[in-house]
N, C-alpha and C positions, 0 to 999 in steps of 0.2 A: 605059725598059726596065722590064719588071716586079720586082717581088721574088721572083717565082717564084725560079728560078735559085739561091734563099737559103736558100730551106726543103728543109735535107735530115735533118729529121731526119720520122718517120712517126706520124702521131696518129688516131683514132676520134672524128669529131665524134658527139656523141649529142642528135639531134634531136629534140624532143619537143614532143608538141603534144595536144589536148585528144582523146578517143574517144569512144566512144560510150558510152552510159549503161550499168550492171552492170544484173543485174537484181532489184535492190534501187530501181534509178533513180539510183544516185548517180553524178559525173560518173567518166568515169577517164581516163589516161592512156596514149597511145602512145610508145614509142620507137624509132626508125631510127637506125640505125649506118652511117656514112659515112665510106670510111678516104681520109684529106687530107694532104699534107705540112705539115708547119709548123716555127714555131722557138719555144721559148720563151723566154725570161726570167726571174730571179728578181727580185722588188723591195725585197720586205721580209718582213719571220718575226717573229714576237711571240706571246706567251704570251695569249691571249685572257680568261683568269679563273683564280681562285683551283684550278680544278679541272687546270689548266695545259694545258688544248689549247692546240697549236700551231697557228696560223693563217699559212699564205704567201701572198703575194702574187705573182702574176703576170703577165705581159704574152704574148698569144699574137700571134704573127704568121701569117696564112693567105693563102692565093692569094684571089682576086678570084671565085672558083666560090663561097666560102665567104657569099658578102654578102646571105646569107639565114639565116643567122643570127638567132638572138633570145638577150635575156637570160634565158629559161628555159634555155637548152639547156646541152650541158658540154663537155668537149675531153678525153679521156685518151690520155695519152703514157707511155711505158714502165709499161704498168701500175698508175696515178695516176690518177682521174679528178678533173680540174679543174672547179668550177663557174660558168659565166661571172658577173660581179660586175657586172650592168648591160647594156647594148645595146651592140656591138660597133659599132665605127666604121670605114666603107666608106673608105677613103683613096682616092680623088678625085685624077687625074692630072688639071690642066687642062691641059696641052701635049696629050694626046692624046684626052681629052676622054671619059673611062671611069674606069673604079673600077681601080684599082692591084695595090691587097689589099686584107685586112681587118686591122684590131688590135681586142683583145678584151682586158679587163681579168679575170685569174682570181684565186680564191680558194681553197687544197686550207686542210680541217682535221686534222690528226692526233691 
């Protein structure tokens, strides 16, 4: 059975991926807004530098539509946008032989 079913709470993936050149030439950037269920996680919280951002750790969970994903893109949930920390991981049902969900490692700075 999937994870769906689990993800009730509502999130904004923000997609992003490379555009066409400005007209200076230099490269730029697009981004798409895709609104997704999910669940998050907290893992851990720490003071990054004497300057004292706060850096969280997170764990996102997403339905299986998500598994297009990249570690450029981000995830915001109540108003937070999260930055993915690396290439999210397609969980892989072998009993039914398809992608599950997704889980994604985030990072928010404060």
């Amino acid at each position: 059975m999937p994870l769906d079913h689990l993800l009730k709470r509502s999130g904004t993936l923000l997609m992003r991926a490379s555009g066409p050149p400005d007209e200076y030439g230099d490269p730029t950037d697009t981004e798409v807004a895709r609104a997704v269920p999910c669940d998050i996680q907290q893992l851990s919280a720490r003071e990054a530098n004497e300057d004292a951002a706060q850096v969280g750790s997170w764990r996102a969970f997403l339905p299986a539509s998500a598994a297009d994903l990249t570690g450029w893109d981000a995830l915001t949930v109540d108003g937070v946008t999260y930055e993915l920390a690396g290439a999210p991981w397609p969980v892989f049902n072998p009993r039914l032989g398809v992608v599950d969900h997704v889980e994604a490692a985030l990072e928010v700075v404060a």
